[in-house]
C-alpha positions in Angstrom: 0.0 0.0 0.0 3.0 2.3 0.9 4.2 2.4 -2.5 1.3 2.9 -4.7 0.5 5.9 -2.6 4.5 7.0 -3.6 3.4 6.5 -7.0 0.1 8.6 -6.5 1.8 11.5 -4.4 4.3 11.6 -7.1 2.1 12.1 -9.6 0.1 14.3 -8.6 2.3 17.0 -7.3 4.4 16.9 -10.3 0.8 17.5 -12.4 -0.7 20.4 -10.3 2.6 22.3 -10.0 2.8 21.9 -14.1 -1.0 23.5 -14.2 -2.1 25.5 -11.0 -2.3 29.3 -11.7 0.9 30.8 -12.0 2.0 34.5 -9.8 3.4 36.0 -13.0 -0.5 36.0 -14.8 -1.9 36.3 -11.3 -2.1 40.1 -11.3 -3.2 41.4 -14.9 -3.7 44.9 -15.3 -6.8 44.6 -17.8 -8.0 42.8 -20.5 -6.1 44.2 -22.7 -2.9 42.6 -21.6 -4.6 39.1 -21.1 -3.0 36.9 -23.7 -6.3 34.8 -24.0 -8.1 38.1 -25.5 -5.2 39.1 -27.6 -5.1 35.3 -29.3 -9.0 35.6 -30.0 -9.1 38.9 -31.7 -5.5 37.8 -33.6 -7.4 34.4 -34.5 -10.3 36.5 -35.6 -8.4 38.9 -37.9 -7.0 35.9 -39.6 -9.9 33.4 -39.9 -11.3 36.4 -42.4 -8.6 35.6 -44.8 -7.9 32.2 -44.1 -11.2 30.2 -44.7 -8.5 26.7 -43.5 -8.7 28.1 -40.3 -12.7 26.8 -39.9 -11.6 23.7 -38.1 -10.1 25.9 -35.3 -13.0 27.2 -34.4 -14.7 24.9 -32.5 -18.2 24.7 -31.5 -20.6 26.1 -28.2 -22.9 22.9 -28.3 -23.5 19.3 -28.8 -24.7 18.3 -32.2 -28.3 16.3 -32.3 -28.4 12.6 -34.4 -28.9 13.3 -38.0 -29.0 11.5 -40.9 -26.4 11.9 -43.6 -26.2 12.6 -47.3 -24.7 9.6 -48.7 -22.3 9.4 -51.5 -22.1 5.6 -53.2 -22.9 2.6 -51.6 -22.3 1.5 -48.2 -20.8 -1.8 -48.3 -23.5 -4.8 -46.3 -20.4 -6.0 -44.3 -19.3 -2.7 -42.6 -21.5 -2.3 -39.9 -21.0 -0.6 -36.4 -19.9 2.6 -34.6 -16.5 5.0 -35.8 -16.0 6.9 -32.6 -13.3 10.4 -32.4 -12.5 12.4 -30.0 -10.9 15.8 -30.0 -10.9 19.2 -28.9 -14.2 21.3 -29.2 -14.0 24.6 -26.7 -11.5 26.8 -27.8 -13.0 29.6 -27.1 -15.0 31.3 -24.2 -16.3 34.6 -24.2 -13.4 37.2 -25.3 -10.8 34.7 -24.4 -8.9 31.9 -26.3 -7.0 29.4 -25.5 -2.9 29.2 -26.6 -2.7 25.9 -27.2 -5.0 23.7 -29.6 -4.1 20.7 -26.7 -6.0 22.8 -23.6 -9.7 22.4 -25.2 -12.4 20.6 -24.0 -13.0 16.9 -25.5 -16.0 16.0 -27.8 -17.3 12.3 -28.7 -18.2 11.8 -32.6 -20.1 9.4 -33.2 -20.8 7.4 -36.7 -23.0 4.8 -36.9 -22.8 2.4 -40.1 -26.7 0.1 -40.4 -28.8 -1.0 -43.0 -30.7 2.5 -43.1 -27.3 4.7 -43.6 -24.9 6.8 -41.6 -26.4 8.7 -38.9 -24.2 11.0 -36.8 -24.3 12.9 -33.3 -21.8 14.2 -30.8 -21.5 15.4 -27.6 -19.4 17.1 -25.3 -17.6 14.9 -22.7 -19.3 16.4 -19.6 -16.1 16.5 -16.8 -16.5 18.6 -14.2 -14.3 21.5 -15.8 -16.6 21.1 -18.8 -19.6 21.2 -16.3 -18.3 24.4 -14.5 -17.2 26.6 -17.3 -20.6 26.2 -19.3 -22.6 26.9 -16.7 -20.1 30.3 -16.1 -19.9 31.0 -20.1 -16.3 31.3 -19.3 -13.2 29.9 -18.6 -12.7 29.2 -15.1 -9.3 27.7 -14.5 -6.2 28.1 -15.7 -4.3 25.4 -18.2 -1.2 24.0 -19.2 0.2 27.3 -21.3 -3.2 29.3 -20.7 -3.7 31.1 -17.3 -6.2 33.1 -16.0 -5.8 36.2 -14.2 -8.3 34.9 -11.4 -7.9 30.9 -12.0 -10.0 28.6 -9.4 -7.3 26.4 -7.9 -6.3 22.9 -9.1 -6.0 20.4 -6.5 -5.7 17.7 -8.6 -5.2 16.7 -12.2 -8.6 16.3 -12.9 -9.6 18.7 -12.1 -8.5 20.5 -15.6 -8.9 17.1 -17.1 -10.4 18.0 -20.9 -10.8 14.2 -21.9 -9.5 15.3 -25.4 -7.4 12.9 -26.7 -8.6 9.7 -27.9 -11.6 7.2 -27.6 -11.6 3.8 -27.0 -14.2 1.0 -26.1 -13.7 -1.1 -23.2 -16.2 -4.0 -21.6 -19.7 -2.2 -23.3 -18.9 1.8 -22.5 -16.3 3.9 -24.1 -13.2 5.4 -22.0 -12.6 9.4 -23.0 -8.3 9.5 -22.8 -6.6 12.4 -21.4 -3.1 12.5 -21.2 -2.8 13.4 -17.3 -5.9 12.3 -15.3 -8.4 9.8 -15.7 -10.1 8.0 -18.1 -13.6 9.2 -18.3 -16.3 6.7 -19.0 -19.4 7.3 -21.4 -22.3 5.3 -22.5 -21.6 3.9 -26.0 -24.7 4.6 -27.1 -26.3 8.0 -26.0 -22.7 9.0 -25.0 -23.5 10.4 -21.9 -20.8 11.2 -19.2 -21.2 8.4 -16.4 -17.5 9.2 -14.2 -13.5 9.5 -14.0 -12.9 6.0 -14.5 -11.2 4.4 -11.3 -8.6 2.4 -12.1 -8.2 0.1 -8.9 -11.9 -1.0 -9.2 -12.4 -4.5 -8.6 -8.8 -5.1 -7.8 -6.5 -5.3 -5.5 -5.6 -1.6 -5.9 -8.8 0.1 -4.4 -8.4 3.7 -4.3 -4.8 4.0 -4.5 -4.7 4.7 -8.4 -7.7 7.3 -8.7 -6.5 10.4 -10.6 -3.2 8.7 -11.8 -2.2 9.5 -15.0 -3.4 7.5 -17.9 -2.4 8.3 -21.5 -4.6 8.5 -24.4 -2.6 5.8 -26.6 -3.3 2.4 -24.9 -2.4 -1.1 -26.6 -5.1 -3.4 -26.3 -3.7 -6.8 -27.9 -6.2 -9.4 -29.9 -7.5 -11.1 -26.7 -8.3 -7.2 -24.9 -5.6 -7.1 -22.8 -4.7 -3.8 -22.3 -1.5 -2.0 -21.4 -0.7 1.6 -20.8 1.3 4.1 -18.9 1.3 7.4 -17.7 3.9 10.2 -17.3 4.8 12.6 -15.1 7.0 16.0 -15.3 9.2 14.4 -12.9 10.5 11.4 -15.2 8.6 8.7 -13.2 6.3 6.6 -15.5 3.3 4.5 -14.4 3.1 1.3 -16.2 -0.6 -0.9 -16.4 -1.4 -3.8 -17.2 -5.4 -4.2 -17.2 -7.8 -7.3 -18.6 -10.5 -7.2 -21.2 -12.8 -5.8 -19.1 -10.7 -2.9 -18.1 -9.5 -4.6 -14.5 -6.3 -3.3 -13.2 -4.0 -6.6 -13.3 -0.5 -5.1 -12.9 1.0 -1.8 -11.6 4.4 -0.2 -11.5 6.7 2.7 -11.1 9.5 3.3 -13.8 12.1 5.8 -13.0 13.1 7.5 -15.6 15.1 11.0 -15.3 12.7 11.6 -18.4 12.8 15.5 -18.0 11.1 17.0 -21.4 7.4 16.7 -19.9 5.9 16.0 -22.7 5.5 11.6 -23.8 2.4 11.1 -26.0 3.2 7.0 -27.1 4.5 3.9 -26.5 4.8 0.2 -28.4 4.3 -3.3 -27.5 5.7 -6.3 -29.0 4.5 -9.7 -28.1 7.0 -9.8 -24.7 8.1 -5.9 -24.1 7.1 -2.3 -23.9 8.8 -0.2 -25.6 8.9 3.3 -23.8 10.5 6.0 -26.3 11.5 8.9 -25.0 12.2 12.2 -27.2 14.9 14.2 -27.1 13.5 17.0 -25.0 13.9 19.4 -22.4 12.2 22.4 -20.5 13.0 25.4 -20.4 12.3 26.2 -16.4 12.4 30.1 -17.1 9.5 29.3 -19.4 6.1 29.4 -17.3 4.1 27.6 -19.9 3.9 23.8 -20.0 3.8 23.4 -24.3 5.4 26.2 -24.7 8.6 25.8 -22.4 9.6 22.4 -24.3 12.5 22.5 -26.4 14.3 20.1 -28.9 18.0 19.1 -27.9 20.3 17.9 -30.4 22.7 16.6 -28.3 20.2 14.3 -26.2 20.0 11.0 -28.1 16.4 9.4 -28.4 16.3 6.8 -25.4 14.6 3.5 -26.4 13.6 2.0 -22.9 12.6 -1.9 -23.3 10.5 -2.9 -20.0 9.6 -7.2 -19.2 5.7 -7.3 -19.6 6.2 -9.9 -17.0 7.6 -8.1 -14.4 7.1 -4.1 -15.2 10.6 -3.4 -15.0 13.2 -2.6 -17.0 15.2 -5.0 -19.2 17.9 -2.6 -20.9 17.6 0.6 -22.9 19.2 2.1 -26.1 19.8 5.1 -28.0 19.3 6.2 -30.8 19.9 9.7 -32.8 18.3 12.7 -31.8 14.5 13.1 -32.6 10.9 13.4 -31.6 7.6 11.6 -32.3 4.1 12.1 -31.2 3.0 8.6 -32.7 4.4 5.4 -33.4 2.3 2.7 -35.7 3.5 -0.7 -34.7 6.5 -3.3 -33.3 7.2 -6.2 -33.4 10.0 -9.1 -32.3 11.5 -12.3 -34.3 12.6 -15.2 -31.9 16.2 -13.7 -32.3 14.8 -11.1 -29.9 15.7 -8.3 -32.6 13.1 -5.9 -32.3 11.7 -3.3 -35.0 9.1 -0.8 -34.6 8.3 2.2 -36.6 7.6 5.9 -35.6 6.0 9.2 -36.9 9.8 10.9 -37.0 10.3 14.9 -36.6 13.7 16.0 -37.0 12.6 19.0 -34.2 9.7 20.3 -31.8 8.3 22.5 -34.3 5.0 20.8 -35.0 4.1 21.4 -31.3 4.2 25.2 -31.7 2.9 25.1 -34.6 -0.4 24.3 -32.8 0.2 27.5 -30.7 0.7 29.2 -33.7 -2.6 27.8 -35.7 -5.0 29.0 -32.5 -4.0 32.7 -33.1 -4.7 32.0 -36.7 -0.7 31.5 -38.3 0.0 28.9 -40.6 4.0 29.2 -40.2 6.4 26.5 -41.8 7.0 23.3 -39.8 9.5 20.9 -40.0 6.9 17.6 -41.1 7.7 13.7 -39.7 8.6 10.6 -41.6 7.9 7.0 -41.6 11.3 5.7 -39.8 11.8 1.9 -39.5 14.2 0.9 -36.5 15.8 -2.1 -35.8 17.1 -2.8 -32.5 19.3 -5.5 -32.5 20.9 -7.7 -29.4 23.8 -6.5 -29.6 23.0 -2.9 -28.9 23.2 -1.4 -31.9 20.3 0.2 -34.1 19.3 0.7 -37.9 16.9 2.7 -39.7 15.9 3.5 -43.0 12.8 6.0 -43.8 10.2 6.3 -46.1 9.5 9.0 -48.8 6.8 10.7 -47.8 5.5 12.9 -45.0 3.7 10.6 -42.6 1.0 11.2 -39.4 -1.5 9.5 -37.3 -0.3 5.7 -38.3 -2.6 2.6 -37.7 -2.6 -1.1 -38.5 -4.6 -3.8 -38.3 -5.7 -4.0 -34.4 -5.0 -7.5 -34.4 -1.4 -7.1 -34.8 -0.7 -4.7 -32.2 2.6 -6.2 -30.9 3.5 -8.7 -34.0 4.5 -8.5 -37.2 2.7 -6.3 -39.9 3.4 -5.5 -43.3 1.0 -2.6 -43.7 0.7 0.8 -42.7 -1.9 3.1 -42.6 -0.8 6.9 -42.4 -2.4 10.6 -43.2 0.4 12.5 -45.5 0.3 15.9 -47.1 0.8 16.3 -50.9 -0.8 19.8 -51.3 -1.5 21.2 -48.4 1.3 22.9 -46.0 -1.4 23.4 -43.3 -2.8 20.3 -42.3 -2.5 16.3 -43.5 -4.9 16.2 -47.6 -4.0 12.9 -48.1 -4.3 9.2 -46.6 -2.2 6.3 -47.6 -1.4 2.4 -47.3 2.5 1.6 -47.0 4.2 -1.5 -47.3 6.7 -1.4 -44.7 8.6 -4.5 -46.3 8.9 -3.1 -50.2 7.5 0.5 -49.5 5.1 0.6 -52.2 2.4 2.8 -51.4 -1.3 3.6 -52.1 -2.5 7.1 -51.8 -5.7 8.5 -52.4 -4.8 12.9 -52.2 -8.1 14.8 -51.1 -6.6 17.8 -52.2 -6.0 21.1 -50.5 -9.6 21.8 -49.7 -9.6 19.1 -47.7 -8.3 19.2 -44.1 -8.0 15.1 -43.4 -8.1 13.3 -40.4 -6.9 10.0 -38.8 -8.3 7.3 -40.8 -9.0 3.6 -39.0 -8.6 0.0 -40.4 -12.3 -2.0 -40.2 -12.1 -5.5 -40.6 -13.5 -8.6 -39.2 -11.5 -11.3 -41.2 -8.3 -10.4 -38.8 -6.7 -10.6 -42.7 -4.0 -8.2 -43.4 -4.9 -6.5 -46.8 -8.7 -7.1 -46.6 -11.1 -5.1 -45.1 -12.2 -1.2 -45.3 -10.4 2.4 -44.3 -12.2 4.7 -42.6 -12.3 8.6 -41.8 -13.2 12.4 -41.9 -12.4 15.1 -43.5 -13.7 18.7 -43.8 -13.8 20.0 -46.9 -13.1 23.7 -46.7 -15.1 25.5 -49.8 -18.3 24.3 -48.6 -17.5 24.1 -44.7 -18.8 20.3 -44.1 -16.9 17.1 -42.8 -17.4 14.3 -44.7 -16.8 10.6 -43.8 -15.3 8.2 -46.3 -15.1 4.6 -46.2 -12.6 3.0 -48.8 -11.7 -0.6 -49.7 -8.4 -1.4 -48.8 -6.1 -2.2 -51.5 -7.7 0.2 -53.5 -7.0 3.1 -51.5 -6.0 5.3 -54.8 -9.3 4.8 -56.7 -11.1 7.2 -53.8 -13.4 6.4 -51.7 -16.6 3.8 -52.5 -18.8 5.7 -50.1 -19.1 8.7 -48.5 -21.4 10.4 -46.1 -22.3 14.5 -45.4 -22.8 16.2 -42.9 -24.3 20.0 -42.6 -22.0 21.7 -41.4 -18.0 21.1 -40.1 -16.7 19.6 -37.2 -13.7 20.9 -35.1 -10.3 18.9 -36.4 -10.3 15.9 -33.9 -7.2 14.0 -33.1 -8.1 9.9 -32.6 -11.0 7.3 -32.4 -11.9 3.6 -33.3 -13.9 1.9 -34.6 -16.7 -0.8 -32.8 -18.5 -3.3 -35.0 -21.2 -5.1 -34.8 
């Protein structure tokens, strides 16, 4: 009992000091100097030239089920629910937030049947949610955006957004933060139940409510899931949880991890892969975002922990370099181990997202598809694929073996957001790519298939297509990626850019 309250101490004190108010913003003068009301009346002035900038805007309410326009024919074998999750309150009143990572999380939801594609959302309804809508403003403070009067933050979720990702787990859907709590919804109406409490049912009781639990799970073909959580301090919480979402395994991984910021992780079929960037903060820097910087010198540190036992088995480095999101990984019975990862020569892509909510479209340095190999002997290769690569996924039934395909967004035309989706080969590295073009601002797209056949099945995923300001889902065949999309479905009006879901069948 005494350590898992060491793990929940340290984690929460390293959380609330990273997003209480701070004394510098504590003592405006006037609105006028409040950075939240400069960055909505910058983002204002902008959005009137810039018509890409609708899928910053975000929205005030939830959206009612409606039935779709549909485009083609919906295939009789895809059935079931597409679920995202992104961020949906970036504005409040006169303020803004700095960050596109601070708003508040809303639920999509697609649903595939007989009749058509119907569609609905609805914000996730946390208590921070709950407060500021019933105050029309914003009430506390965030991780770069503080408030001259911010109510205090006693713990992490208290500011917890549920922003991040989606995922289903025993019947109800699980909202993913990066810091707090899971939330739990009802898969259906997608009504808020709670904070999820990780101990439930388990030996852990209480002692894991409020830890840290990231939005990028692994959940392997029988549902077991593992995850982890970080803190500011370089300690990272490992999990190990069943089918149903029962807590099996715990443990604390010291790290001296000190850039803040760890988005993603692997599994292979007997490790985790924890892969840490080559970051630092900038303590001089009162922001959370914003005071990360890239280090050259700091090698990327490939940390490979025993599923068995939670702990760490040995660690190597590779060269300097970031990544938000990594597709896949996978071990031979050599114990060489390869994995790939969304590479970014730099930090630039996350200040580019402070840039885009005050309405800039600067130049940032984009990622690549990077294949490592780590071999026994403690030395790594690499070799990288043409192309500019985000948001991979593969089949779900591989997560931790060996997969040949790749699913990732890339950007052909556009230099502000991803316009294109694509299928690579990650043995010959022929690709298929269907380009949206640069009207189009696309989003993740999800494998659906129920063979558990790599190269069958369907893609799935929105995009909002500028001119006419609606989101569109498309659903194509895979293997066929280039030919477009064999159905897709409108809606109305345009959703806020979201950042990951999944998809349910039935």
């Amino acid at each position: 009992m005494q350590r898992r309250d060491a793990i929940k101490s340290l984690f929460g004190l390293s959380v609330v000091a990273a997003c209480s108010p701070l004394p510098t913003f504590a003592n405006l003068a006037s609105k006028q100097s409040d950075p939240l009301v400069l960055n909505a009346k910058l983002f204002a002035k902008a959005k009137a030239s810039n018509p890409n900038l609708i899928g910053f805007e975000g929205l005030d309410n939830d959206l009612p089920l409606q039935q779709l326009t549909l485009e083609g024919n919906l295939p009789s074998d895809f059935r079931g629910a597409f679920y995202r999750n992104g961020p949906a309150v970036h504005q409040r009143g006169e303020q803004r937030y700095l960050h596109l990572f601070e708003g508040d999380g809303m639920i999509q939801h697609f649903n595939f049947t007989n009749k058509g594609i119907t569609h609905q959302a609805k914000f996730v309804q946390t208590p921070k949610y709950q407060q500021e809508q019933s105050a029309s403003r914003f009430l506390f403070s965030g991780p770069d955006s503080q408030l001259q009067n911010s109510l205090s933050v006693n713990n992490p979720d208290a500011i917890n957004t549920a922003n991040t990702n989606v995922i289903p787990v025993n019947g109800e859907l699980w909202a993913l933060w990066e810091a707090g709590s899971a939330t739990a919804l009802d898969a259906t109406t997608l009504n808020t139940k709670d904070f999820v409490n990780l101990g439930n049912n388990s030996r852990y009781g209480n002692s894991l409510k409020g830890l840290a639990f990231s939005a990028h799970p692994k959940v392997e073909a029988d549902g077991t899931i593992w995850n982890f959580g970080s803190t500011i301090t370089g300690d990272i919480v490992l999990y190990q949880l069943n089918k149903f979402g029962i807590t099996q395994k715990v443990n604390l991984l010291k790290t001296d991890y000190r850039g803040g910021l760890l988005h993603d992780f692997l599994i292979t079929q007997n490790h985790l892969l924890i892969i840490l960037p080559s970051l630092d903060r900038d303590k001089t820097d009162e922001r959370f975002f914003g005071a990360i910087r890239f280090k050259d010198e700091l090698p990327m540190r490939v940390l490979v922990v025993d599923k068995n036992t939670l702990t760490l088995k040995r660690e190597y480095q590779l060269d300097a370099g970031f990544a938000f999101h990594f597709g896949n990984a996978w071990e031979d019975a050599q114990g060489t181990i390869r994995f790939d990862a969304s590479l970014y020569p730099n930090i630039e892509t996350l200040h580019y997202m402070s840039e885009l909510m005050r309405g800039n479209t600067p130049e940032a340095a984009p990622a690549k598809t990077v294949l490592f190999t780590l071999n026994q002997n403690g030395t790594s290769d690499k070799q990288t694929v043409d192309g500019i690569s985000e948001f991979p996924r593969i089949y779900s039934h591989l997560t931790g073996l060996k997969n040949e395909l790749l699913v990732t967004l890339t950007s052909i035309q556009s230099d502000v957001w991803s316009d294109s989706v694509r299928i690579v080969n990650v043995n010959n590295g022929k690709q298929d790519t269907f380009v949206y073009g640069e009207d189009f601002l696309v989003e993740e797209h999800v494998i659906v298939d129920n063979t558990q056949q790599e190269g069958s099945g369907y893609l799935v995923g929105t995009a909002l297509h500028v001119p006419s300001k609606r989101t569109c889902v498309n659903i194509f065949k895979i293997g066929h990626v280039s030919d477009g999309p064999i159905c897709r479905a409108w809606l109305g009006q345009a959703l806020p850019l979201g950042f990951h879901g999944n998809f349910m069948a039935v």
